[in-house]
Structure formats: C-alpha cells, structure tokens
MMTF fields as JSON, N, C-alpha, C and O atoms, coordinates in Angstrom:
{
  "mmtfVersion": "1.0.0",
  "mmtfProducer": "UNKNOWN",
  "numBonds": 343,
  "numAtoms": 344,
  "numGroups": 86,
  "numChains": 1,
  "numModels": 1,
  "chainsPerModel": [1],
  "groupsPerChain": [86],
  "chainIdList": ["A"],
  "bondAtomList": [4, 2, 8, 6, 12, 10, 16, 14, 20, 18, 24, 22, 28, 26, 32, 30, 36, 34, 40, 38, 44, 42, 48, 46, 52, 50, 56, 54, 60, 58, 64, 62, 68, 66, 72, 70, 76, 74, 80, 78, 84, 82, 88, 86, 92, 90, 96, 94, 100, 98, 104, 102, 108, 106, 112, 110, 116, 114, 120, 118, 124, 122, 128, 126, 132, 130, 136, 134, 140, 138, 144, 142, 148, 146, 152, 150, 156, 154, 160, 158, 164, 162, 168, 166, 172, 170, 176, 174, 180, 178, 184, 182, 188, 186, 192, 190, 196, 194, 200, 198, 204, 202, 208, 206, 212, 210, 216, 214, 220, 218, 224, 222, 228, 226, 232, 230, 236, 234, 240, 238, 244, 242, 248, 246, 252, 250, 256, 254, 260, 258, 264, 262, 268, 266, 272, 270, 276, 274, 280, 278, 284, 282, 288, 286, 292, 290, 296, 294, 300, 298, 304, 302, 308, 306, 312, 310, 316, 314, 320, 318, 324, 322, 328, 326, 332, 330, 336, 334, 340, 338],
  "bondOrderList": [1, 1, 1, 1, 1, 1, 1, 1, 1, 1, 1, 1, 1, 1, 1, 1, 1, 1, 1, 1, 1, 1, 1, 1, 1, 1, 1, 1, 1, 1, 1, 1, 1, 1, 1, 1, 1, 1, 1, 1, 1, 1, 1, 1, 1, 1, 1, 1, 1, 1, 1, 1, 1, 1, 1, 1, 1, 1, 1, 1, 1, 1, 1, 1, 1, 1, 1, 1, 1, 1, 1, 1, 1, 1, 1, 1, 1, 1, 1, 1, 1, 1, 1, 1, 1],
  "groupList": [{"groupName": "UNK", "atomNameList": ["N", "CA", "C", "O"], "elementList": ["N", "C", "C", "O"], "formalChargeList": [0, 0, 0, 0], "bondAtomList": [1, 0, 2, 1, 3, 2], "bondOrderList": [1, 1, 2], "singleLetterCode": "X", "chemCompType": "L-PEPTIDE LINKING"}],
  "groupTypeList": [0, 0, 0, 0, 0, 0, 0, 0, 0, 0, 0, 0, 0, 0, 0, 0, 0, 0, 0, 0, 0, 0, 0, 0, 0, 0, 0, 0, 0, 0, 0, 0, 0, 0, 0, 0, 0, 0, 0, 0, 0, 0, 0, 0, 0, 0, 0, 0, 0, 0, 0, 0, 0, 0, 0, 0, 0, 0, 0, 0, 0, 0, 0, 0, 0, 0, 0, 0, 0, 0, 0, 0, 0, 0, 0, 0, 0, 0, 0, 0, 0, 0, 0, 0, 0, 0],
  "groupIdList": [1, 2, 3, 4, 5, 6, 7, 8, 9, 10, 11, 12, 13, 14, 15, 16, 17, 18, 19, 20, 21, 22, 23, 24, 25, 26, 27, 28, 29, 30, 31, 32, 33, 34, 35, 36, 37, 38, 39, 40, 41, 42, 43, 44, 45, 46, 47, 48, 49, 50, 51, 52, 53, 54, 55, 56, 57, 58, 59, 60, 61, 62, 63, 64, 65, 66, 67, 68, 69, 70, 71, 72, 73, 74, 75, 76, 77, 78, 79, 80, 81, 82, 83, 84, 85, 86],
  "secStructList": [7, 7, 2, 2, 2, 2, 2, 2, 2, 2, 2, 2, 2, 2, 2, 2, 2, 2, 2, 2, 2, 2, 2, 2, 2, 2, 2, 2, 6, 6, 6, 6, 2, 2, 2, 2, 7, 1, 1, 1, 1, 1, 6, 6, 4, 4, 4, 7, 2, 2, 2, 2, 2, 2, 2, 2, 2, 2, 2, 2, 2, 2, 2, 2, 2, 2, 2, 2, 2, 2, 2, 2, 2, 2, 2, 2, 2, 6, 6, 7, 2, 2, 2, 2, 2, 7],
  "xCoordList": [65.505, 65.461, 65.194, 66.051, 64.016, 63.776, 65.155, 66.165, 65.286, 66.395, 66.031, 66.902, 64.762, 65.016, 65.762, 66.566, 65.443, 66.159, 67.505, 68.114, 67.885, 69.533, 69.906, 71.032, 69.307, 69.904, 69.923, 70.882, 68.886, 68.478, 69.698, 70.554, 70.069, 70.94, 72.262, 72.818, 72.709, 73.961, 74.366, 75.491, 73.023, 73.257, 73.414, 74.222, 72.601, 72.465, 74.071, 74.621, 74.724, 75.855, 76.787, 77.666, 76.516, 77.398, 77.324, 78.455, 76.294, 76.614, 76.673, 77.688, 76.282, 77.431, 78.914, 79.736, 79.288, 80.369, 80.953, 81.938, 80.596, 80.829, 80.715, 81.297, 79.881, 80.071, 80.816, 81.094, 81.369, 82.831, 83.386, 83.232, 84.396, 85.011, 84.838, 85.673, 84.325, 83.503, 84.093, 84.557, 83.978, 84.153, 85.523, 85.704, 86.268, 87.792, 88.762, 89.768, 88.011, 88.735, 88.8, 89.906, 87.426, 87.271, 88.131, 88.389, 88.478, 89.182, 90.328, 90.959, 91.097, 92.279, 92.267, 93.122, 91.376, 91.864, 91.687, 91.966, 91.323, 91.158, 92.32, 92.844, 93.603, 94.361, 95.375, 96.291, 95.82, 96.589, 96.02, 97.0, 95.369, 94.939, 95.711, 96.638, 95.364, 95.847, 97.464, 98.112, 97.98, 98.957, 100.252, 101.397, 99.5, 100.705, 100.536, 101.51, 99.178, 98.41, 99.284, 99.348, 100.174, 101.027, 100.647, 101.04, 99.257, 98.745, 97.578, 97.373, 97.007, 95.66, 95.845, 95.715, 96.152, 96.738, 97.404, 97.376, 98.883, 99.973, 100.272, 101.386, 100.064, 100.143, 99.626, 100.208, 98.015, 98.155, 98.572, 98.951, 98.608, 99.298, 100.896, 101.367, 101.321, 102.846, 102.889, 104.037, 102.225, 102.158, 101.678, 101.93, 100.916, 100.359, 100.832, 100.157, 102.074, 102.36, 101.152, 100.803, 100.602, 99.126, 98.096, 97.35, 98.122, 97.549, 97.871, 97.187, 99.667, 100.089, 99.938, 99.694, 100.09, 100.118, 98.503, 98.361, 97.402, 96.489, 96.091, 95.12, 96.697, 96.552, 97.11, 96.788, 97.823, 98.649, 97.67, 97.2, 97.221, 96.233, 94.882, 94.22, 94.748, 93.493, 93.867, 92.919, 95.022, 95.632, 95.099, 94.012, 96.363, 96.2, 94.647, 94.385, 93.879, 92.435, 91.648, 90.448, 91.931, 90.921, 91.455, 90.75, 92.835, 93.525, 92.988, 93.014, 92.65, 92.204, 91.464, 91.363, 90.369, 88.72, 88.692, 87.778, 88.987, 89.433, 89.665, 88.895, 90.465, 90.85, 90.121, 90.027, 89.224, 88.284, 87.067, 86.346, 86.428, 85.283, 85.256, 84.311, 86.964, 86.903, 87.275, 87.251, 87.634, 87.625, 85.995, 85.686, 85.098, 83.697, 82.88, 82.03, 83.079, 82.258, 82.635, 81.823, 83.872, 84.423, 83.674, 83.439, 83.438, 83.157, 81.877, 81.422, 81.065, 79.551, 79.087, 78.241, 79.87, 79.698, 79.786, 78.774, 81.094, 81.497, 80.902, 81.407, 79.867, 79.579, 80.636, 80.457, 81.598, 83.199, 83.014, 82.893, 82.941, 82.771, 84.097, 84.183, 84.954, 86.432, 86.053, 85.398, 86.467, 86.268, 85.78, 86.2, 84.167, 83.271, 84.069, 84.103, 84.77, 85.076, 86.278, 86.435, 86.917, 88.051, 87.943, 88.894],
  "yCoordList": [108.774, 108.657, 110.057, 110.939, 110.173, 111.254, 112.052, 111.349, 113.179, 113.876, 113.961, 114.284, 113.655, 112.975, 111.917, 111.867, 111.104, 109.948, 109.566, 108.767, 110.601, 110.745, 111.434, 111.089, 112.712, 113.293, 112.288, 112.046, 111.896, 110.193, 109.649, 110.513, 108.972, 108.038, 108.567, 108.113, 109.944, 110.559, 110.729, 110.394, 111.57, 111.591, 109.691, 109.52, 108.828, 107.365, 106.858, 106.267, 107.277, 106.973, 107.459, 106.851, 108.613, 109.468, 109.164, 108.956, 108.99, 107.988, 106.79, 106.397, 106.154, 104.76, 105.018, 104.404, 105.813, 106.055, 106.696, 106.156, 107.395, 107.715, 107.224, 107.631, 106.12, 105.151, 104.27, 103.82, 103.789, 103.008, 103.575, 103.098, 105.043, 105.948, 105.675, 104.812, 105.888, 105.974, 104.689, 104.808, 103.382, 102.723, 101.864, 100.795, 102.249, 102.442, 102.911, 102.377, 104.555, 105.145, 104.593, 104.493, 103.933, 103.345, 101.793, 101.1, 101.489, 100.274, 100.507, 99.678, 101.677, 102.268, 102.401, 101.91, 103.053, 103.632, 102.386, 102.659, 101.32, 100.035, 99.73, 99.668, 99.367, 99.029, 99.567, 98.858, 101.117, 101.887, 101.588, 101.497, 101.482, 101.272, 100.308, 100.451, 98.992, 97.774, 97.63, 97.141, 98.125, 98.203, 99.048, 98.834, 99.806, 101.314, 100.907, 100.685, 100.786, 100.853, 99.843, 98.614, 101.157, 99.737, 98.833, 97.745, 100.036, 99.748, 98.452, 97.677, 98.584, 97.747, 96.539, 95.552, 96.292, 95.078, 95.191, 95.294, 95.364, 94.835, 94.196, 93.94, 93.312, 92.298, 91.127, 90.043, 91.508, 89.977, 90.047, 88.961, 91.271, 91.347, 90.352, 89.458, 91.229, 89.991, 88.895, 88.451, 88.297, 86.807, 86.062, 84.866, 86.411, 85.759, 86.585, 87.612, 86.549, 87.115, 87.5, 88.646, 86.207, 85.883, 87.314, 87.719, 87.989, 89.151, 90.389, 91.231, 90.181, 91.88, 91.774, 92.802, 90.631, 90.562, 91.34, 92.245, 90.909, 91.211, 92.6, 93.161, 93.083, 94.566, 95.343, 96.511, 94.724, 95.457, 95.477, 96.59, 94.553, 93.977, 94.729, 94.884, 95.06, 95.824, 97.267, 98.047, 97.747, 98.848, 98.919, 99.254, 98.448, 98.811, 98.241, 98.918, 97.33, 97.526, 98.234, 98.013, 99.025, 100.369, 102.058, 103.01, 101.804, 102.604, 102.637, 103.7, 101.801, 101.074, 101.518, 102.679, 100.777, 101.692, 102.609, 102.867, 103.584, 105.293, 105.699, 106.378, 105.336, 105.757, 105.705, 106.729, 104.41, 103.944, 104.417, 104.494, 104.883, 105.594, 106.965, 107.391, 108.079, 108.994, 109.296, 110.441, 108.056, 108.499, 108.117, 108.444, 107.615, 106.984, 108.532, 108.817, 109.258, 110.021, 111.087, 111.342, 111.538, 112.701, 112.397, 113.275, 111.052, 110.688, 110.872, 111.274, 110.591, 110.695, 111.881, 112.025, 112.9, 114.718, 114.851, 115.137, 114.619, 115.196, 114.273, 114.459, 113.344, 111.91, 111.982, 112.632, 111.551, 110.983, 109.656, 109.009, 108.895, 107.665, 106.463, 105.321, 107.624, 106.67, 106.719, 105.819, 107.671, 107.015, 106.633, 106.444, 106.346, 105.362, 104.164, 103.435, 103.866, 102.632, 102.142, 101.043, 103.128, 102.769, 101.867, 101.68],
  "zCoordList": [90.421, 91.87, 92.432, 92.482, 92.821, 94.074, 94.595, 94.591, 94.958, 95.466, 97.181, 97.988, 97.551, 98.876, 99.286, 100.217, 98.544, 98.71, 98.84, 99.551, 97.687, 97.831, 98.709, 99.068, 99.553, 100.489, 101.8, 102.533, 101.856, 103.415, 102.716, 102.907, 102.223, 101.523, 102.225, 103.225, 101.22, 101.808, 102.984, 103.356, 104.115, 105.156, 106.262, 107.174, 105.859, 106.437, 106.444, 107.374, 105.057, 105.208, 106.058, 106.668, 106.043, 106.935, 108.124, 108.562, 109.116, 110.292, 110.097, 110.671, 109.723, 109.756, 109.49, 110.169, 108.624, 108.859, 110.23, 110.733, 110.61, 111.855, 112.8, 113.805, 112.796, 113.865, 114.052, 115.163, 112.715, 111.896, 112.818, 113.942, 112.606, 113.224, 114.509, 114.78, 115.281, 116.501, 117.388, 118.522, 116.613, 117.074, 116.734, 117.316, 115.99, 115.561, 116.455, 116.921, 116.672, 117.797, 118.803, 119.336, 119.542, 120.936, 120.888, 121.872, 119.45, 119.647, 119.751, 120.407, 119.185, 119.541, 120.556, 121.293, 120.925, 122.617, 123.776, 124.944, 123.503, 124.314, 123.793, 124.905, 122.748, 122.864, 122.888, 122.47, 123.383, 124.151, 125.605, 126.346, 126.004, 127.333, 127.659, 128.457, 126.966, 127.369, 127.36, 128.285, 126.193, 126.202, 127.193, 127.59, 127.239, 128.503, 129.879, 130.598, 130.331, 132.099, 132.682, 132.661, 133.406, 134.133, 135.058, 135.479, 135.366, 136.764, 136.929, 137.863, 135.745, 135.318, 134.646, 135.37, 133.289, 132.805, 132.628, 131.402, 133.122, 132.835, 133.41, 132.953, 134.633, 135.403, 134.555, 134.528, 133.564, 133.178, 131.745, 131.308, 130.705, 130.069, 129.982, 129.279, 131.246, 131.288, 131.635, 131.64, 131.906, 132.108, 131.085, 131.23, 129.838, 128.327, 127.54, 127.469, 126.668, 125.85, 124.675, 124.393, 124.058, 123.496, 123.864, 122.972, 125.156, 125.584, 124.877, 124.294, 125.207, 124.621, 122.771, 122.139, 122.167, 120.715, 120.564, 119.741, 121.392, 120.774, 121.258, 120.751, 122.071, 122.706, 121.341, 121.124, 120.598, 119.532, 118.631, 118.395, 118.055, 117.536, 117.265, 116.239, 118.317, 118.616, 118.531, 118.43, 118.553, 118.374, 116.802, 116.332, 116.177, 114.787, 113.9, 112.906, 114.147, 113.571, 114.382, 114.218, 115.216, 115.758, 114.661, 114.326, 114.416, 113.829, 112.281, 111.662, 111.863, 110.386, 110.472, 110.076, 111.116, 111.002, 111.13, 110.347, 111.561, 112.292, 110.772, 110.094, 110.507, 109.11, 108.225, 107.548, 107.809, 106.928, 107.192, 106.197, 108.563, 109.065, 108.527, 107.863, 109.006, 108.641, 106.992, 106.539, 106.139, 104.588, 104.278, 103.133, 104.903, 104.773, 104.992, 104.149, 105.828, 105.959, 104.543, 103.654, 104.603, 103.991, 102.311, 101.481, 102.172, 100.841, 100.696, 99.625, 101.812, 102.16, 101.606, 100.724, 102.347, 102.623, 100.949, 100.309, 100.287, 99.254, 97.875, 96.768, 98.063, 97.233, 96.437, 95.407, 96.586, 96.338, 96.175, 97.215, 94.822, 94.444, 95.067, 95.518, 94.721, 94.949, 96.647, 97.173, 97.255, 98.647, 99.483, 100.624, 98.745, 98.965, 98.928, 99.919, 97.794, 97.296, 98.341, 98.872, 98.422, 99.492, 100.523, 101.282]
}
C-alpha cells in the first residue's frame, strides 16, 4: 500500500473522529442544558418525568462519545491498533 494512502487514511480518521468528539460534546452540552436551565426547560422538564430521564440520557451518551471520539483520534495520531479497537 502506497504511503499516501496511509497518511489520507490516518488523517480521514482523525476527523471523523473528531467529529465523534464534536458531536458528543454538543450532546453533553444539550443535556446539561436541559437538565440545570431553570429558566428554559424546566417547566416542561417537570411536568414529564420521561423528559428529565432523557436529559440524563443524553448527558451520559454525549459523555461516551466525547470519550470514544477523543480515544479515536489519539489512536489515529499515534496508529494505536488497540484504540482504534476501543
């Protein structure tokens, strides 16, 4: 295999991983939003419990991906087989 190829390769991964990330974080941060804003949803937050479960919800798989984005890249950078695999 060409050593172009592998560098396109390495780097292709590396943003997608970062966009993993990217969009992990922004799911975190949509479900701290949802969850704290006393001002914004917590009016309908408290009225559907079904709401706040998934504000949580959305907490911890934005937190996941965040995590899995930023072991995705670090593996990218370093071609780290295992935390590819992760």
């Amino acid at each position: 295999v060409p050593m172009g190829v592998l560098s396109c390769m390495k780097y292709l991964m590396f943003i997608f991983n970062l966009l993993v990330f990217a969009g992990g974080t922004c799911l975190a941060g949509v479900g701290v939003w949802v969850a704290v804003d006393p001002a914004g949803f917590q009016d309908i937050v408290a009225a559907r419990a079904v709401l706040s479960a998934s504000a949580w919800l959305l907490l911890a798989v934005g937190i996941a991906l965040s995590l899995l984005g930023f072991l995705g890249c670090c593996g990218a950078l370093r071609r780290s087989r295992p935390l590819l695999l992760l």
